[in-house]
N, C-alpha and C positions, 0 to 999 in steps of 0.2 A: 840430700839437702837441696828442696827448691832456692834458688836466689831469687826473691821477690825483690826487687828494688825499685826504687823509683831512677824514671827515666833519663834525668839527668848526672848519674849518679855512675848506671850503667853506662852512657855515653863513654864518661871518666875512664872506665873502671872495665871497658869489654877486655882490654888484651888480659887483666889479670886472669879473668874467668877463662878463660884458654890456654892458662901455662899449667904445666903439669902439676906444679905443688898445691893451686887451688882446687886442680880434680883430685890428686889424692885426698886433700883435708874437706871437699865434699862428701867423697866418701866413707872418710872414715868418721866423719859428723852423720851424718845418715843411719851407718851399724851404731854407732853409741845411741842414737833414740830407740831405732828399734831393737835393740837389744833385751830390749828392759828393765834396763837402768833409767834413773830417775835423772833427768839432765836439763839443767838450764840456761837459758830463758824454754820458754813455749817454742818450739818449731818458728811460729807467725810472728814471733819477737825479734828472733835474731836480730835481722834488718829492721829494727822500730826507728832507732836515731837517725837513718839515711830517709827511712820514708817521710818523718814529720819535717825536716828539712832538707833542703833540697841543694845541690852543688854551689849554686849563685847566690843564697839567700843566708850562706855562713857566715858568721861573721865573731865567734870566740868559738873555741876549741877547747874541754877540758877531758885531759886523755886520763881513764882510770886503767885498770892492770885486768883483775877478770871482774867476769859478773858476782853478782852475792851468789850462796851456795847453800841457803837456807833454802826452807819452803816460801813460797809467794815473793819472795824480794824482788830477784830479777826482772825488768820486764826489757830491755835491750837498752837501755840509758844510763851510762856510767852515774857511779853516785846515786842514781834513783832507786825509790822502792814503790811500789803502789801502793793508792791510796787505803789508807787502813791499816797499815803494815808500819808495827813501832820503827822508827828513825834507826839505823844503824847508828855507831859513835861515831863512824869520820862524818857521815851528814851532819849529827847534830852539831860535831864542831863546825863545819862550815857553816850552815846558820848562826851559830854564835858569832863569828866573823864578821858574814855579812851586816848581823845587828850592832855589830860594834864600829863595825867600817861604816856604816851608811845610816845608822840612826833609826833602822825603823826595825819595827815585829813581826816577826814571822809566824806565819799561821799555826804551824806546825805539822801541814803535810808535806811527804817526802816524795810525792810525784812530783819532779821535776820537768814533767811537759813543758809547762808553760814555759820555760827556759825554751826550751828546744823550739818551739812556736816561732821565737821572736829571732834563733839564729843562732842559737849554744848549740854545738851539736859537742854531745855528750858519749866519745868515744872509747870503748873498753879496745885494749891492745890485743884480748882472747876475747872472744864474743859468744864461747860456749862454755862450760862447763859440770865438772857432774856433782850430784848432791855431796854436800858432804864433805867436797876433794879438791881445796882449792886449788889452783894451779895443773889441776887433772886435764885440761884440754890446752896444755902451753906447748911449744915447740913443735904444733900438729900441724904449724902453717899458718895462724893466724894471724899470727904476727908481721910477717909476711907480708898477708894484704894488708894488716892497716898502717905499714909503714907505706906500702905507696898508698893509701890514702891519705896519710898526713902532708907523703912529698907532690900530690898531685894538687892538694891546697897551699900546700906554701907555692909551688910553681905557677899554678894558672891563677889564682887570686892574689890582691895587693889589702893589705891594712886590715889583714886579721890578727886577731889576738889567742895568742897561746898560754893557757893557763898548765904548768907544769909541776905535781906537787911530788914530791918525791924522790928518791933516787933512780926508779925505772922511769917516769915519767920525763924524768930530767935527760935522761939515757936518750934521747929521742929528739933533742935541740939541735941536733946534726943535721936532720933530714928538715929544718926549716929556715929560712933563709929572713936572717932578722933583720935584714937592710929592708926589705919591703915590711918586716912583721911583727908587731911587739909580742916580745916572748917574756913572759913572767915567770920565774923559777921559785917556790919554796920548798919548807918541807911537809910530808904529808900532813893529811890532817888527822890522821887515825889518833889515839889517845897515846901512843908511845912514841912519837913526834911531836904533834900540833905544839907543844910547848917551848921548841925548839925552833921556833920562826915562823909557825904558817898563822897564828895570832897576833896580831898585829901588820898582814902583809899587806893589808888593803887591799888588796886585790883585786876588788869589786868595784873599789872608786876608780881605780888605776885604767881599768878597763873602758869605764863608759867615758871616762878623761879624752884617751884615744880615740874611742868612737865618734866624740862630740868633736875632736880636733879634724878630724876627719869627714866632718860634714853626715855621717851616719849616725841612725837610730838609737839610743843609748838603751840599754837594757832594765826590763825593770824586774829586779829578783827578787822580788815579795812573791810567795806561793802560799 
C-alpha cells in the first residue's frame, strides 16, 4: 500500500506511518489487492477524504464504520457513493434529514464531494475492505490510525464539530475533547435505527449554528 496523502496531513500523521502496526496493516492491505480478491475502495481511493481536504481546512467530522462492499459504491468518503450509483438507505435517510432539518431538495446524488470541498471530512474507522465481507478488513489496524486521526483533530484544532451516529461511532467521543468541540451523538441512520432518534436530530442546522457562532463558513449540504 502506497500512502498517497496530502501534505499536511502527512506532517500530522508521520509518527504513525513508522510504528509497527501501520507497517503490518500496509502490508497486509497490499496481499489483499494483489491477491485477487476484489477489495475496496480503488487502491487511489483509500486516501480520497484526506486528499480533498486538508488538516487546517476541517471543520465537521462525520465518522462511518467501513467502506460500502458492493461494486462501485466505495470511493474513500464515508456515507458517499459515486456519481450514478443508486443511494444506499443510510444516505437516503440522511438526505431525508437534511430536507427536513433545513428546508431544502436534494438533488439526488450521493457523491458527497462537495461536502468534503467545503471542510466535511468524511471518515470511515476501516478504510479497506473486501467485496462482499463487511467488516472483513476490521482489527487489521485501521482503526488504530484513524483514532489518532480523530485525536490529532480534537488536539491541534479548536471549534470542530463531530457528527457521531451510532453506537461505534459514539464509541469514539473519548478520543475528543468536547470543551474545545461540539460533539453531536444520535442513532444511526441505516433503516433499523434512523427511527429511533437520528430523524428529527437536526443535525445539520445544529452544525452551521456553531460554525456561524464561531465566525466560520457554514456549510451548504445541497448536492
Amino acid at each position: 500500500m502506497d500512502v498517497k496523502i496530502e501534505a499536511s496531513w502527512r506532517e500530522q500523521l508521520a509518527e504513525e506511518f513508522e510504528k509497527d502496526y501501520f507497517k503490518n496493516l500496509a502490508t497486509f492491505v497490499r496481499q489483499e489487492y494483489v491477491s485477487g480478491k476484489i477489495i475496496y475502495p480503488k487502491p487511489e481511493n483509500i486516501f480520497t477524504a484526506f486528499e480533498l481536504c486538508n488538516f487546517k481546512d476541517v471543520k465537521v467530522v462525520i465518522l462511518g464504520q467501513d467502506p460500502y462492499h458492493r461494486p462501485k459504491q466505495a470511493h474513500g468518503l464515508s456515507f458517499s457513493v459515486q456519481s450514478g450509483i443508486a443511494n444506499p438507505p443510510s444516505l437516503i435517510n440522511i438526505f431525508k434529514e437534511i430536507e427536513d432539518d433545513l428546508k431544502i431538495k436534494m438533488s439526488g446524488s450521493g457523491d458527497l464531494t462537495p461536502w468534503v470541498k467545503q471542510g466535511v471530512f468524511l471518515l470511515n474507522a476501516t478504510l479497506t475492505v473486501q467485496a462482499g465481507m463487511a467488516g472483513s478488513h476490521q482489527r487489521k489496524g485501521w482503526e488504530e490510525f484513524t483514532d489518532a486521526v480523530i485525536k490529532k483533530l480534537s488536539d491541534n484544532r479548536k471549534n470542530l464539530v463531530f457528527l457521531l451516529w451510532g453506537a461505534y461511532a459514539q464509541s469514539k467521543a473519548v478520543l475528543i475533547d468536547d470543551k474545545k468541540h461540539l460533539v453531536l451523538q444520535a442513532p444511526h441512520p441505516s433503516p433499523l435505527s434512523s427511527y429511533r432518534g437520528f430523524f428529527g436530530c437536526k443535525h445539520f442546522s445544529h452544525t452551521n449554528g456553531w460554525l456561524m457562532a464561531h465566525n466560520l463558513r457554514v456549510i451548504d449540504w445541497m448536492v
